[in-house]
PyMOL Python script that loads the backbone (N, CA, C, O; Angstrom):
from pymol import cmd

cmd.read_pdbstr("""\
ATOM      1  N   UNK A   1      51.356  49.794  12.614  1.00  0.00           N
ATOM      2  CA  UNK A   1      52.469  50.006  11.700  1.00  0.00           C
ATOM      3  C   UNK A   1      52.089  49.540  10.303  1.00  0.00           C
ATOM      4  O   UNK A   1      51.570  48.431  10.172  1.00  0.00           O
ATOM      5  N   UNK A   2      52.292  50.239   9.363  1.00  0.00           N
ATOM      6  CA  UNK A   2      52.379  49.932   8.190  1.00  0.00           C
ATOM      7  C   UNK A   2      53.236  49.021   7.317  1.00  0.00           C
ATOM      8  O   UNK A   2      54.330  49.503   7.023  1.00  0.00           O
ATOM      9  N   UNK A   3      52.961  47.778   6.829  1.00  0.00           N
ATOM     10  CA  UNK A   3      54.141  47.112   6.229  1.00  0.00           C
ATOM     11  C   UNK A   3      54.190  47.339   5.176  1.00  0.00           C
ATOM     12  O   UNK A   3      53.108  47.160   4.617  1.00  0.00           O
ATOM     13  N   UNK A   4      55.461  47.888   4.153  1.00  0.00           N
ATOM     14  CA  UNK A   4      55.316  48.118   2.541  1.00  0.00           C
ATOM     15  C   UNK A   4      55.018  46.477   2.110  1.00  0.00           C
ATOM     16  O   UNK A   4      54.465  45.526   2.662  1.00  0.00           O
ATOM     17  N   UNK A   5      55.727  46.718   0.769  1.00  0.00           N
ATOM     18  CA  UNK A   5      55.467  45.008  -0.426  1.00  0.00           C
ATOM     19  C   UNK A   5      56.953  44.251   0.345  1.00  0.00           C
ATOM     20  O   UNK A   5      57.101  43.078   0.685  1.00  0.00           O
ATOM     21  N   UNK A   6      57.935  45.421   0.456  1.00  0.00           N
ATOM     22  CA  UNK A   6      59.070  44.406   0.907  1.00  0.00           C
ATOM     23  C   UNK A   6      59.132  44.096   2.749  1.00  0.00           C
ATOM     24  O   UNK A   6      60.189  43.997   3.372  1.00  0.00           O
ATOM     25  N   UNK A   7      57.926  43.999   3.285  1.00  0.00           N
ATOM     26  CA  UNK A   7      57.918  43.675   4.542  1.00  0.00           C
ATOM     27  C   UNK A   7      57.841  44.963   5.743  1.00  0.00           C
ATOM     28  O   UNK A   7      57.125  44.862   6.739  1.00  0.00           O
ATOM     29  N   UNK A   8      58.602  46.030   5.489  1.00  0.00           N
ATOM     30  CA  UNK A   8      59.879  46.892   5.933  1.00  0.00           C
ATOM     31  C   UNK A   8      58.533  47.580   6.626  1.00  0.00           C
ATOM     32  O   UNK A   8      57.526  48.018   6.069  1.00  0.00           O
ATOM     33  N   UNK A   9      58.872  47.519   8.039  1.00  0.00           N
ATOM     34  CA  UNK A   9      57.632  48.341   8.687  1.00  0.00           C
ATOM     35  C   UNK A   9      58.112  50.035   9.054  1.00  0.00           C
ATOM     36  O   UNK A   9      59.168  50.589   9.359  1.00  0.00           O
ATOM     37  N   UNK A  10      56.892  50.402   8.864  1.00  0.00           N
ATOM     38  CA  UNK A  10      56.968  52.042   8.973  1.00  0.00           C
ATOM     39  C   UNK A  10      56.760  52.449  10.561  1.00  0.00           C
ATOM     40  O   UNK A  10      55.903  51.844  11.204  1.00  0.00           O
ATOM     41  N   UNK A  11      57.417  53.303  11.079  1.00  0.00           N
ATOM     42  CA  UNK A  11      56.871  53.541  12.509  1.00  0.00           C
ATOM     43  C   UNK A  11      57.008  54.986  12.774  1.00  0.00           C
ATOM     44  O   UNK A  11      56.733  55.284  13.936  1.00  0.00           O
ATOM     45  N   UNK A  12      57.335  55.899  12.061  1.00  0.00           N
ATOM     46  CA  UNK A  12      56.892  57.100  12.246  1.00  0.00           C
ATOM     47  C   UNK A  12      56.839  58.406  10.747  1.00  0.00           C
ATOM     48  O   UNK A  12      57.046  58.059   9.584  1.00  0.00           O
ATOM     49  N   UNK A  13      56.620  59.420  11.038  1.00  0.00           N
ATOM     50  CA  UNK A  13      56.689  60.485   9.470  1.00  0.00           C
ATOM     51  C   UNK A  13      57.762  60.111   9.112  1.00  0.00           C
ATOM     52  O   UNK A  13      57.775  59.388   8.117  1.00  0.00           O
ATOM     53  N   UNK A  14      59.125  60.465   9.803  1.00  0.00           N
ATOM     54  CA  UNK A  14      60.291  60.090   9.194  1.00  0.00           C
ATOM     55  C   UNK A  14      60.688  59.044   8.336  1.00  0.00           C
ATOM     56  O   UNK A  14      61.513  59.311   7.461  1.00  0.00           O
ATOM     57  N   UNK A  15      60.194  57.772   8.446  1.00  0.00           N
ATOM     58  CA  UNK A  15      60.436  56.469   7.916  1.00  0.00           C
ATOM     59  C   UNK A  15      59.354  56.369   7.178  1.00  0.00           C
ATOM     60  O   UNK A  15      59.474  55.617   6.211  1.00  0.00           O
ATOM     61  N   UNK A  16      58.322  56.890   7.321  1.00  0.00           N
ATOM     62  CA  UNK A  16      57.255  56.951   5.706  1.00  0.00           C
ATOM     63  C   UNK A  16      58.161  57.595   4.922  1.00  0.00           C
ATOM     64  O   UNK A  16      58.616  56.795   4.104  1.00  0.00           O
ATOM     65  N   UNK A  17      58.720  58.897   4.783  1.00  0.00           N
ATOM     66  CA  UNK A  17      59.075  60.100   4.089  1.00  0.00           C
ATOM     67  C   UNK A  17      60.111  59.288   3.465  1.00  0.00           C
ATOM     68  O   UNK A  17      60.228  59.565   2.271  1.00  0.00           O
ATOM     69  N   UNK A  18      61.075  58.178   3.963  1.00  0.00           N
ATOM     70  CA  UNK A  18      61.888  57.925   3.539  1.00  0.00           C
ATOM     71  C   UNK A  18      61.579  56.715   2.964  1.00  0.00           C
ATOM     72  O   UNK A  18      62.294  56.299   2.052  1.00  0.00           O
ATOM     73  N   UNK A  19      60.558  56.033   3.377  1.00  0.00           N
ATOM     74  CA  UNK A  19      60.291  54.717   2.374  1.00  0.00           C
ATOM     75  C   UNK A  19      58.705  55.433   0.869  1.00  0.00           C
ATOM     76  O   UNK A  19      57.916  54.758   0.207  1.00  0.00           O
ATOM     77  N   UNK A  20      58.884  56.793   0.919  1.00  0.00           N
ATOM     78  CA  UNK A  20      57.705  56.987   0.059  1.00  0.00           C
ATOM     79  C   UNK A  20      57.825  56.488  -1.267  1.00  0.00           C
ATOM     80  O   UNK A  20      56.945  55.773  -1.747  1.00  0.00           O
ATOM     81  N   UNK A  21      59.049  56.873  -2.014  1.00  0.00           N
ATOM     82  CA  UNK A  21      59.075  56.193  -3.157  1.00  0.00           C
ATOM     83  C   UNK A  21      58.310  54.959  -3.842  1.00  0.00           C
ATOM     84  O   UNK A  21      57.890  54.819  -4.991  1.00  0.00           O
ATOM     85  N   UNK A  22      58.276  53.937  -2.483  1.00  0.00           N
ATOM     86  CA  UNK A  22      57.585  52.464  -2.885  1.00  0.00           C
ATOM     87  C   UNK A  22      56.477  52.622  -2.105  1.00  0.00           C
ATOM     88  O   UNK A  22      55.707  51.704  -2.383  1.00  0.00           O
ATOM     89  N   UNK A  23      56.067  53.255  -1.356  1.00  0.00           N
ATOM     90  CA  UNK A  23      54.527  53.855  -0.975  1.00  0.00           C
ATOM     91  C   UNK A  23      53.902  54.667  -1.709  1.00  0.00           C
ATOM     92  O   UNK A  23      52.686  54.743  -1.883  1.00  0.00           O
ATOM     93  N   UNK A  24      54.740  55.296  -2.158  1.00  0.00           N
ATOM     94  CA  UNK A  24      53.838  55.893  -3.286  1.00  0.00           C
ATOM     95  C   UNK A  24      53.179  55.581  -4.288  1.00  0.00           C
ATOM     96  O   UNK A  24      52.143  56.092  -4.712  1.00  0.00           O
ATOM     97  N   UNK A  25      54.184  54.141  -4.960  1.00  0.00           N
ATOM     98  CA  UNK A  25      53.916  53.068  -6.391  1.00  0.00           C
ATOM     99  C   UNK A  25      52.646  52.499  -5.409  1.00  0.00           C
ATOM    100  O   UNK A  25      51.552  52.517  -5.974  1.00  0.00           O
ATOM    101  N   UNK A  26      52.653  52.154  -4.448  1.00  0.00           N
ATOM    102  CA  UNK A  26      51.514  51.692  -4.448  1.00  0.00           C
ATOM    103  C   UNK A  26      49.815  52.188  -4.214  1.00  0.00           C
ATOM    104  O   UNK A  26      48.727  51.728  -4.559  1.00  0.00           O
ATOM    105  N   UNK A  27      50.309  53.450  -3.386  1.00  0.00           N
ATOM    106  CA  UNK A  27      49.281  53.992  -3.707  1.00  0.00           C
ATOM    107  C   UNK A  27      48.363  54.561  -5.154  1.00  0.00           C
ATOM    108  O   UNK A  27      47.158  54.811  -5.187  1.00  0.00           O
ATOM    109  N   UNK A  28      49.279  54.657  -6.199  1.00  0.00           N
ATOM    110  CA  UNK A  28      49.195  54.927  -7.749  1.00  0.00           C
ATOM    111  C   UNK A  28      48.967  53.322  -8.006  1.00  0.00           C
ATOM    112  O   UNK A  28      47.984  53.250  -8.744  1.00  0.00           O
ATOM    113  N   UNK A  29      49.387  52.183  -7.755  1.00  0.00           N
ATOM    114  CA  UNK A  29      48.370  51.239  -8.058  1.00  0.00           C
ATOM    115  C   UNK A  29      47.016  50.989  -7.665  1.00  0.00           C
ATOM    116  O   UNK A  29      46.177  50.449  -8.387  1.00  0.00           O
ATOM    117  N   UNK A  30      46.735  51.607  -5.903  1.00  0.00           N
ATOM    118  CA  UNK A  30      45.518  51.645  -5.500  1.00  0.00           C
ATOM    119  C   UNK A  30      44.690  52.670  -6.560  1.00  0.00           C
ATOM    120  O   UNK A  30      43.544  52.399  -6.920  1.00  0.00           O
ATOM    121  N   UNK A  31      45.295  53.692  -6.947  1.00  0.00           N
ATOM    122  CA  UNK A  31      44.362  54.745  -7.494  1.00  0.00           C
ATOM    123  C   UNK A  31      43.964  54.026  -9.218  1.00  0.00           C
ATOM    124  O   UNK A  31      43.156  54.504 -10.015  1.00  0.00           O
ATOM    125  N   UNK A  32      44.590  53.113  -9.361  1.00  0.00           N
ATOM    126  CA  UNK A  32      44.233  52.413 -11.007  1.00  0.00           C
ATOM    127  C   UNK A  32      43.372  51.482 -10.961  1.00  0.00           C
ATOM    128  O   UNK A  32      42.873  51.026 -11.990  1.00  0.00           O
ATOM    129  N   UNK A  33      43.065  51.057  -9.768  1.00  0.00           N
ATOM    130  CA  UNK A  33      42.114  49.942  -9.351  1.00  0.00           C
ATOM    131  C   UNK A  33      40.581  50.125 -10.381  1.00  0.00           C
ATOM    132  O   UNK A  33      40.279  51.319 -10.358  1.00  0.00           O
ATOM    133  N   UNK A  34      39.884  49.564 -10.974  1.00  0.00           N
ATOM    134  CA  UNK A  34      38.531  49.426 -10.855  1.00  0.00           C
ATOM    135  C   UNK A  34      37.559  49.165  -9.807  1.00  0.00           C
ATOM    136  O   UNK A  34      36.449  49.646  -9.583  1.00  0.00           O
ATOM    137  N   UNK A  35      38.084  48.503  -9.369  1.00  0.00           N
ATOM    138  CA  UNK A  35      36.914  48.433  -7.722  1.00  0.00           C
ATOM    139  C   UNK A  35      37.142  49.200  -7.094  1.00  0.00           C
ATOM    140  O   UNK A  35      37.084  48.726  -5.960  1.00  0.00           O
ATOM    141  N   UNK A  36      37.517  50.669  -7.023  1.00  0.00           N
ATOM    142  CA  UNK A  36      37.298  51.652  -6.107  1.00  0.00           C
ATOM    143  C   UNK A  36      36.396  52.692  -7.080  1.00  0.00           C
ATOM    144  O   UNK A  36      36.480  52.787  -8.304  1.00  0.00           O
ATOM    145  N   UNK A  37      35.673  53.304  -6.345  1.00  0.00           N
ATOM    146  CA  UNK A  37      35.319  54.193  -6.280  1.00  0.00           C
ATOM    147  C   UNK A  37      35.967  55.825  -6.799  1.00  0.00           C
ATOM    148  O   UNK A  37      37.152  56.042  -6.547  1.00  0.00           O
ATOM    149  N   UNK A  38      35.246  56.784  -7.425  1.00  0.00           N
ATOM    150  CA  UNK A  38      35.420  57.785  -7.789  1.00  0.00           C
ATOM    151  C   UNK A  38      36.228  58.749  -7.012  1.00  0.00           C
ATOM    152  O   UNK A  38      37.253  59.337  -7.359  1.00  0.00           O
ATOM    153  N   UNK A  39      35.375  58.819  -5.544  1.00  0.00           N
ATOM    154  CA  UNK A  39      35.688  59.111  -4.697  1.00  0.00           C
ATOM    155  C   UNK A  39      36.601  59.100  -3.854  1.00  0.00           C
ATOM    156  O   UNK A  39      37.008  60.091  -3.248  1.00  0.00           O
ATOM    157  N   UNK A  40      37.155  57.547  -3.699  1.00  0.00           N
ATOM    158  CA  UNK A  40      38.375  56.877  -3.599  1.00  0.00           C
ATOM    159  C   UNK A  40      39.696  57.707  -4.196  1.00  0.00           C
ATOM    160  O   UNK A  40      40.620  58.276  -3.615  1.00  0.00           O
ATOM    161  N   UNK A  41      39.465  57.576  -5.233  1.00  0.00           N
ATOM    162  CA  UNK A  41      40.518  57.547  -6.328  1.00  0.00           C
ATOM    163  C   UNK A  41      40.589  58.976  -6.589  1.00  0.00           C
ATOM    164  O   UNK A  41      41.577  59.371  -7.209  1.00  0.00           O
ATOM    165  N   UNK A  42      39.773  59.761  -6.246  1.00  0.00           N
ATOM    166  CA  UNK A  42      40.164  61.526  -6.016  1.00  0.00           C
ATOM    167  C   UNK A  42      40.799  61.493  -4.578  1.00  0.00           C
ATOM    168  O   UNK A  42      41.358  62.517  -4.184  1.00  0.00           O
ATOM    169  N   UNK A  43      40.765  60.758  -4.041  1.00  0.00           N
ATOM    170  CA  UNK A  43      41.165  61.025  -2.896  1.00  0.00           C
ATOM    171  C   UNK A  43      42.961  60.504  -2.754  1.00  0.00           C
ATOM    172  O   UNK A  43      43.929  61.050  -2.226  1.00  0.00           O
ATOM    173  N   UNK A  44      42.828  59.476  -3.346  1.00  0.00           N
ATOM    174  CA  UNK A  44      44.545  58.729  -3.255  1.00  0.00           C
ATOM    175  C   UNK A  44      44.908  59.486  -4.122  1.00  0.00           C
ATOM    176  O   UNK A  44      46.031  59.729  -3.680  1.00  0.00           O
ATOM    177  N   UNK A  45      44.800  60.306  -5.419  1.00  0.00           N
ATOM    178  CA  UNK A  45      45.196  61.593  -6.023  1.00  0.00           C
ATOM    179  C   UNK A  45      45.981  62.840  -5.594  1.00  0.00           C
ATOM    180  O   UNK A  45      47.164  63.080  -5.834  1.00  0.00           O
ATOM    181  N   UNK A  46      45.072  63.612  -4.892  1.00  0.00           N
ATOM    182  CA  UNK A  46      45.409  64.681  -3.484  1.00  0.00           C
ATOM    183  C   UNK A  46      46.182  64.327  -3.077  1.00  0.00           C
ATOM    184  O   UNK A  46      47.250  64.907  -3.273  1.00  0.00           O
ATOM    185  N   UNK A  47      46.123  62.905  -2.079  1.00  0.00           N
ATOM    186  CA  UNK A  47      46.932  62.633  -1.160  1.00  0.00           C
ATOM    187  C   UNK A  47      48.597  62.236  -1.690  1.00  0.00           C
ATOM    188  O   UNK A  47      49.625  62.471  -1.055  1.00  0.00           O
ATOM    189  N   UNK A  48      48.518  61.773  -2.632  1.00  0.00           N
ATOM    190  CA  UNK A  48      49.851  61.677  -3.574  1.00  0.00           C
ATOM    191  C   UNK A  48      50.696  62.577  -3.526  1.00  0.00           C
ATOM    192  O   UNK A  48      51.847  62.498  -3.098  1.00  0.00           O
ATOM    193  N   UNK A  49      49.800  64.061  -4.251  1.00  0.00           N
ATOM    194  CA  UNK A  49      49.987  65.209  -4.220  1.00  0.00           C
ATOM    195  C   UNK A  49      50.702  65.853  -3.618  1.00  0.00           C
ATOM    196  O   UNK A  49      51.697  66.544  -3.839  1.00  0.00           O
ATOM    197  N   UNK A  50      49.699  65.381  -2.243  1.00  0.00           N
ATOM    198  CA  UNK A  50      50.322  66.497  -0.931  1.00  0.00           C
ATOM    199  C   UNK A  50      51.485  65.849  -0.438  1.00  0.00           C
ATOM    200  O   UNK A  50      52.369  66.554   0.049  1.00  0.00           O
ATOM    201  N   UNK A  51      51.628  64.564  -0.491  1.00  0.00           N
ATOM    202  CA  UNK A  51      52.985  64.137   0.414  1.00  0.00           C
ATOM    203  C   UNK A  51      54.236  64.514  -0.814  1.00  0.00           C
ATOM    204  O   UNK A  51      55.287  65.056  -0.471  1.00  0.00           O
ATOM    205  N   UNK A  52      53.938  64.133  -2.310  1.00  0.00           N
ATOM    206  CA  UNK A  52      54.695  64.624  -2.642  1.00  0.00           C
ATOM    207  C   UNK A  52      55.848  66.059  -2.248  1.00  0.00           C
ATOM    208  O   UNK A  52      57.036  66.362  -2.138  1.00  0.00           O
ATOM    209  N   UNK A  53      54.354  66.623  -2.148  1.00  0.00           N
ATOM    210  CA  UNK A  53      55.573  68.257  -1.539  1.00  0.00           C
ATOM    211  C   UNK A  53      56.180  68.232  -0.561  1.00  0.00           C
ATOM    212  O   UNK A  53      56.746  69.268  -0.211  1.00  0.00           O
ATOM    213  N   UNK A  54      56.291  66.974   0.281  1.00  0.00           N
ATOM    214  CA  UNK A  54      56.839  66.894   1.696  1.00  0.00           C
ATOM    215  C   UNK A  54      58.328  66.992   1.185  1.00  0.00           C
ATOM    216  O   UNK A  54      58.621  66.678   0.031  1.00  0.00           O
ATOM    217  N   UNK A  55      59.100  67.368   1.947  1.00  0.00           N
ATOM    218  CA  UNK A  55      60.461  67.480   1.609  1.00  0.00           C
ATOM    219  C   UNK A  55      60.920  67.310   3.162  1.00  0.00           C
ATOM    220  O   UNK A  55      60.244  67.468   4.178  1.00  0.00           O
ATOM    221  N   UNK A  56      62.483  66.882   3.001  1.00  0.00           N
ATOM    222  CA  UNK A  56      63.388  66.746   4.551  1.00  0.00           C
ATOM    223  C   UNK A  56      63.375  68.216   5.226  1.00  0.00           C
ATOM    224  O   UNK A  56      64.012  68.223   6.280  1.00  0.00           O
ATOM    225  N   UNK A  57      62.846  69.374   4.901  1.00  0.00           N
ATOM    226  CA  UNK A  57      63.304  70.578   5.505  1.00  0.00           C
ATOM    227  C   UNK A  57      61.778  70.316   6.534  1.00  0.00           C
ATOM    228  O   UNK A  57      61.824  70.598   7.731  1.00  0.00           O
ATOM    229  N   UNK A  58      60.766  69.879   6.035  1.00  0.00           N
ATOM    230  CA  UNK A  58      59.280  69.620   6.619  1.00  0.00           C
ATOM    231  C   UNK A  58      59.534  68.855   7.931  1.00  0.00           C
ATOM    232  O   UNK A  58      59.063  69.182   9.020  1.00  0.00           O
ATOM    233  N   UNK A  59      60.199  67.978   7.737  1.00  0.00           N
ATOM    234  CA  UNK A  59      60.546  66.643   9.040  1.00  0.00           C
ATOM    235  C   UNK A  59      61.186  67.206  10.038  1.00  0.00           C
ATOM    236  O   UNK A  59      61.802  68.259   9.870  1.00  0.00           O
ATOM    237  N   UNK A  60      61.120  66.472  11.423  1.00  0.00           N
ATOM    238  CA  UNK A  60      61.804  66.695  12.021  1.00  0.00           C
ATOM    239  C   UNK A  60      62.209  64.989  12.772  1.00  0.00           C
ATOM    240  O   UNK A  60      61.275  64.276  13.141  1.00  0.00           O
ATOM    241  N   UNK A  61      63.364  64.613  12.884  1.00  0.00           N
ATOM    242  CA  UNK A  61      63.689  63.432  13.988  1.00  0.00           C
ATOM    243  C   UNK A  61      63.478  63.699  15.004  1.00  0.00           C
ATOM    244  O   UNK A  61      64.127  63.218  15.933  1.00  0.00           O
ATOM    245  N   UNK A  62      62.447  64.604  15.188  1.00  0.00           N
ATOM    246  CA  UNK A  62      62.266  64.203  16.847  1.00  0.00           C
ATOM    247  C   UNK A  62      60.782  64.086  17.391  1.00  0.00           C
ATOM    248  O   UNK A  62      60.181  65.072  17.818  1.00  0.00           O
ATOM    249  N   UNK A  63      60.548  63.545  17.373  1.00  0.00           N
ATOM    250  CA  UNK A  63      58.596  63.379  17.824  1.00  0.00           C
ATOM    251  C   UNK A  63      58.326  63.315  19.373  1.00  0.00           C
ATOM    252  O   UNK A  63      57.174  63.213  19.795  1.00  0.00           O
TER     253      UNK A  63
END
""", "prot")
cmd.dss("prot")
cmd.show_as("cartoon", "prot")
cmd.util.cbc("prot")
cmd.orient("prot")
């Protein structure tokens, strides 16, 4: 499980999708880092990207 900054553990798409806002700030702090890599940091880019376009019509509550 994933814990954000405020503790709050993630346990499936649904509850990422809905805690992304402050997963996201942090991944955009990972991507400002100096100690990563080029490579890295094209990569937390994309990935920003792509979840961005996730929307509630994408999800489903039921796994």
């Amino acid at each position: 499980m994933l814990a954000t900054m405020k503790d709050r553990k993630i346990n499936d798409l649904v509850d990422f999708y809905r805690h992304w806002p402050e997963v996201r700030a942090q991944a955009q702090n990972l991507q400002a880092r100096r100690d990563i890599g080029d490579d890295q940091r094209e990569i937390l880019k994309w990935m920003i990207r792509v979840v961005d376009r996730v929307g509630p019509s994408d999800l489903s509550e039921e796994v």
